[in-house]
C-alpha positions as a Markdown table, in Angstrom:
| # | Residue | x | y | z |
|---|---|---|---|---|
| 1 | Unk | 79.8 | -38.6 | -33.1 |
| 2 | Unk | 78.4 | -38.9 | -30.2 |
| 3 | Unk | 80.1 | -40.5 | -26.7 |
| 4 | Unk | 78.8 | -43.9 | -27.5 |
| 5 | Unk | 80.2 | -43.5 | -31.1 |
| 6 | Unk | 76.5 | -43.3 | -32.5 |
| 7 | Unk | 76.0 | -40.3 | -35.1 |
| 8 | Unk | 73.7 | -37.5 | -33.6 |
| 9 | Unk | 70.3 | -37.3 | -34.4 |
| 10 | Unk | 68.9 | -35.3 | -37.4 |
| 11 | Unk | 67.6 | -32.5 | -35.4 |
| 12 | Unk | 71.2 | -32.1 | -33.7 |
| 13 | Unk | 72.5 | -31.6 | -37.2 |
| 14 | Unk | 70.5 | -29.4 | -38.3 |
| 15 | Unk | 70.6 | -27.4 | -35.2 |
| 16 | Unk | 74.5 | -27.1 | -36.1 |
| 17 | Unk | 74.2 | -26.3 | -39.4 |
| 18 | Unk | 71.7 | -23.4 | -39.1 |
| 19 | Unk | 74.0 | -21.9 | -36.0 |
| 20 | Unk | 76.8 | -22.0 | -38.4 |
| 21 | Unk | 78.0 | -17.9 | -38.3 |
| 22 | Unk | 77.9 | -15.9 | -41.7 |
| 23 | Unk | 79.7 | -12.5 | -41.5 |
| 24 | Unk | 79.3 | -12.9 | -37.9 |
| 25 | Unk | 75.6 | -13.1 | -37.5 |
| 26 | Unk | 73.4 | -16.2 | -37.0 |
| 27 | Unk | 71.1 | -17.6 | -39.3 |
| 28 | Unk | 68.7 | -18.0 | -36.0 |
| 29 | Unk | 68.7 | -14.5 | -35.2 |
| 30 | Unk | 67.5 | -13.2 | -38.2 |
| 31 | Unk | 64.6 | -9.7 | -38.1 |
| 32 | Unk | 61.5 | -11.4 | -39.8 |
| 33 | Unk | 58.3 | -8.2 | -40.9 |
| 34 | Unk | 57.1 | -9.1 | -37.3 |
| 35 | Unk | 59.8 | -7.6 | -35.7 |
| 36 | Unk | 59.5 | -4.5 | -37.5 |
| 37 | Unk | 57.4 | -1.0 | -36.7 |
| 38 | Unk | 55.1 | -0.4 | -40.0 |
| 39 | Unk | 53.1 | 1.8 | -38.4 |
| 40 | Unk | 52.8 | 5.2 | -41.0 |
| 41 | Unk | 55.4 | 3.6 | -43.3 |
| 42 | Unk | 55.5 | 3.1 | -47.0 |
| 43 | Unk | 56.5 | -0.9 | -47.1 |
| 44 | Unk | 57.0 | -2.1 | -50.9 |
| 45 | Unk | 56.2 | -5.8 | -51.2 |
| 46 | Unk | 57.6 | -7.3 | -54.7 |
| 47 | Unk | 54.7 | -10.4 | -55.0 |
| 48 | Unk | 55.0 | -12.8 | -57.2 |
| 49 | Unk | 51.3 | -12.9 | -58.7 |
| 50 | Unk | 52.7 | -14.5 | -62.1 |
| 51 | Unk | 49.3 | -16.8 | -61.4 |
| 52 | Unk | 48.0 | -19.2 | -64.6 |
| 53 | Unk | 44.8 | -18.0 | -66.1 |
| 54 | Unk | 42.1 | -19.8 | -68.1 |
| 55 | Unk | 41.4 | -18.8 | -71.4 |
| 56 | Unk | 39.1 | -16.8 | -70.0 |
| 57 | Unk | 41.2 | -14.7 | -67.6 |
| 58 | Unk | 40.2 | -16.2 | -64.6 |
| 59 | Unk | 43.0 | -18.0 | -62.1 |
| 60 | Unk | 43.4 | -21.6 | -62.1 |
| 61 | Unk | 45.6 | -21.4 | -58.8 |
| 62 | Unk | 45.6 | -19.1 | -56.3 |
| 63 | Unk | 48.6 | -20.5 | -54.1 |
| 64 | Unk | 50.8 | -17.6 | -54.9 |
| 65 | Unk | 48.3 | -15.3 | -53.5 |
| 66 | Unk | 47.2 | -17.5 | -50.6 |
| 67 | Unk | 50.9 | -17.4 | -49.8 |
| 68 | Unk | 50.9 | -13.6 | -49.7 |
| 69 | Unk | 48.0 | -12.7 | -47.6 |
| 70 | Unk | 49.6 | -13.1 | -44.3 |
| 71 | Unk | 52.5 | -10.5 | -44.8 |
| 72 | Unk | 49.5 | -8.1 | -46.6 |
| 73 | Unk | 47.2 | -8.3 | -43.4 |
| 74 | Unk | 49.9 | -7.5 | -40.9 |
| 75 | Unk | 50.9 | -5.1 | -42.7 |
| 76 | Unk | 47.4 | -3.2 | -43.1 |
| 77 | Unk | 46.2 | -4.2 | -39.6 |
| 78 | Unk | 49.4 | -2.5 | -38.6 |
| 79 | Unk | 49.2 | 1.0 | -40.4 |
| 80 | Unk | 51.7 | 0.7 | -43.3 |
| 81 | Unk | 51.0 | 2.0 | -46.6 |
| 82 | Unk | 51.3 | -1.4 | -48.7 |
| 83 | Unk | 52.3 | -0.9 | -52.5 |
| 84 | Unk | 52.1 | -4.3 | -53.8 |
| 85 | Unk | 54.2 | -4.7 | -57.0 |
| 86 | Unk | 53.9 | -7.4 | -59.3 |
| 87 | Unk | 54.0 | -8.7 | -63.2 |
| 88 | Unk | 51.6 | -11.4 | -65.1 |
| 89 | Unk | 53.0 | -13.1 | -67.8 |
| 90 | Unk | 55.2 | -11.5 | -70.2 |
| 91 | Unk | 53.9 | -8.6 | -72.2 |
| 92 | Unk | 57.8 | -7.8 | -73.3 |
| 93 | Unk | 57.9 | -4.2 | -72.4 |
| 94 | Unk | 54.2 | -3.5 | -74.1 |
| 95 | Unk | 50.9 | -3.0 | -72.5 |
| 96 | Unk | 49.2 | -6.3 | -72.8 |
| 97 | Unk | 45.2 | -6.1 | -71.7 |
| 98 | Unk | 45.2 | -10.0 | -70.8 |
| 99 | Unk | 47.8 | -9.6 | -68.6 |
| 100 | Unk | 46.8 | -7.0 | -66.2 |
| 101 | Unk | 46.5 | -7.6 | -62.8 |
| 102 | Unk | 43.1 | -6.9 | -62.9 |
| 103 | Unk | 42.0 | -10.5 | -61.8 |
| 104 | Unk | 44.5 | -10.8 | -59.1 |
| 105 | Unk | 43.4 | -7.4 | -57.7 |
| 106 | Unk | 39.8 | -8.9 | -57.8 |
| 107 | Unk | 40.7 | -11.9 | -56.1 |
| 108 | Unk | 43.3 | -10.0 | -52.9 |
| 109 | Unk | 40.1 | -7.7 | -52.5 |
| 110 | Unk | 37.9 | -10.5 | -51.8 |
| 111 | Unk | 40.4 | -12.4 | -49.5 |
| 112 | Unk | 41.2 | -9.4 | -47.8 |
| 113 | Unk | 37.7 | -7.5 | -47.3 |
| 114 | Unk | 39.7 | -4.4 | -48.6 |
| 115 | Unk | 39.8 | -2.4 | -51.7 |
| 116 | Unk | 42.9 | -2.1 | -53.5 |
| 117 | Unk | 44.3 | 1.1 | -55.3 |
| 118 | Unk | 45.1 | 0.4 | -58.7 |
| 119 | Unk | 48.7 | 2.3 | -59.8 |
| 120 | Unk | 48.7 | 2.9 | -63.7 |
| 121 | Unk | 52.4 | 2.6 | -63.5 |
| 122 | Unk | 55.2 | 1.7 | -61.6 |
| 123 | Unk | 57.4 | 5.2 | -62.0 |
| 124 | Unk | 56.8 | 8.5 | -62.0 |
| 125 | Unk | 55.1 | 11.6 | -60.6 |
| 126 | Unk | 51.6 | 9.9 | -60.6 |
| 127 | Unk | 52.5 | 7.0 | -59.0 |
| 128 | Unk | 54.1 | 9.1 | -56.5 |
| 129 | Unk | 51.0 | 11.4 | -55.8 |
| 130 | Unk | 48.8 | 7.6 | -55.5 |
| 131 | Unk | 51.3 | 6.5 | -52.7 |
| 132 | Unk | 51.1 | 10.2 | -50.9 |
| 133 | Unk | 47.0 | 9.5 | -50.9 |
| 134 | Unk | 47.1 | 5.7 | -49.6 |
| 135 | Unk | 46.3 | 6.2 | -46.0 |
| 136 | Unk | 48.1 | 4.0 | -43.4 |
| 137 | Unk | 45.9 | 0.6 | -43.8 |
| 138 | Unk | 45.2 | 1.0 | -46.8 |
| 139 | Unk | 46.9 | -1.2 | -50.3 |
| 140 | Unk | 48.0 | 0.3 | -53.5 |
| 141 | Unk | 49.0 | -2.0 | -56.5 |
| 142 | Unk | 51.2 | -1.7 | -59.4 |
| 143 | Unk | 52.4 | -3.4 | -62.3 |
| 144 | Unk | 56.1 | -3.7 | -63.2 |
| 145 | Unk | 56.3 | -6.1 | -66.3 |
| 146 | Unk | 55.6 | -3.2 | -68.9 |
| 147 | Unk | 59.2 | -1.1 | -68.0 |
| 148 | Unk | 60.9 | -4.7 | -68.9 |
């Protein structure tokens, strides 16, 4: 309530509720990826590129991706390593040929005017030599739905 006895406005509210303290810290002064140095790191970024296909295999909406092309191209313009790891559908712990990320790869390239390293698998010593080869810029990409 306010002097007058008038409730405050929304914005007042809401500027309360989000100062509200949680284990001590603020909600407002959260780190977001542009506070942090990527330069000649490894960054992991689970997507979620569970996109619908056609029948043909081609996307029918590309908001997911759209959404994840800003945190990709600060990423690369800033010298991290990206591994993008992702699932399509749900091959239940098989390899499915429909539900590669072969189509979203095709798609990121073309949005991002960069070539995309495509990891065979999400574990193990191979994956691990395709992460030591990305150079800082550069994206690699796996698919984790097949160890589920």
């Amino acid at each position: 309530m306010t002097t007058n006895g008038a409730i405050p406005s929304a914005w007042l509210i809401w500027y309360h509720i989000l100062s509200l303290s949680y284990k001590g810290s603020s909600f407002l002064n959260k780190l977001s990826i542009l506070d942090l140095n990527v330069e000649n790191k490894r960054v992991l970024v689970r997507a979620d590129f569970n996109v619908p296909l056609n029948e043909a295999g081609e996307i029918t909406d590309d908001l997911r991706i759209n959404e994840s092309i800003p945190t990709i191209k600060f990423l690369t313009t800033h010298g991290a390593k990206t591994i993008l790891v992702s699932h399509l559908g749900r091959p239940k712990g098989k390899v499915v040929e429909n539900l590669r990320l072969t189509p979203i790869q095709k798609m990121l390239e073309k949005k991002l005017g960069k070539t995309i390293r495509k990891m065979d698998d999400c574990i193990g010593s191979q994956v691990k030599e395709a992460v030591d080869e990305l150079k800082n810029g550069e994206i690699g990409r796996a698919s984790c739905r097949e160890r589920v």
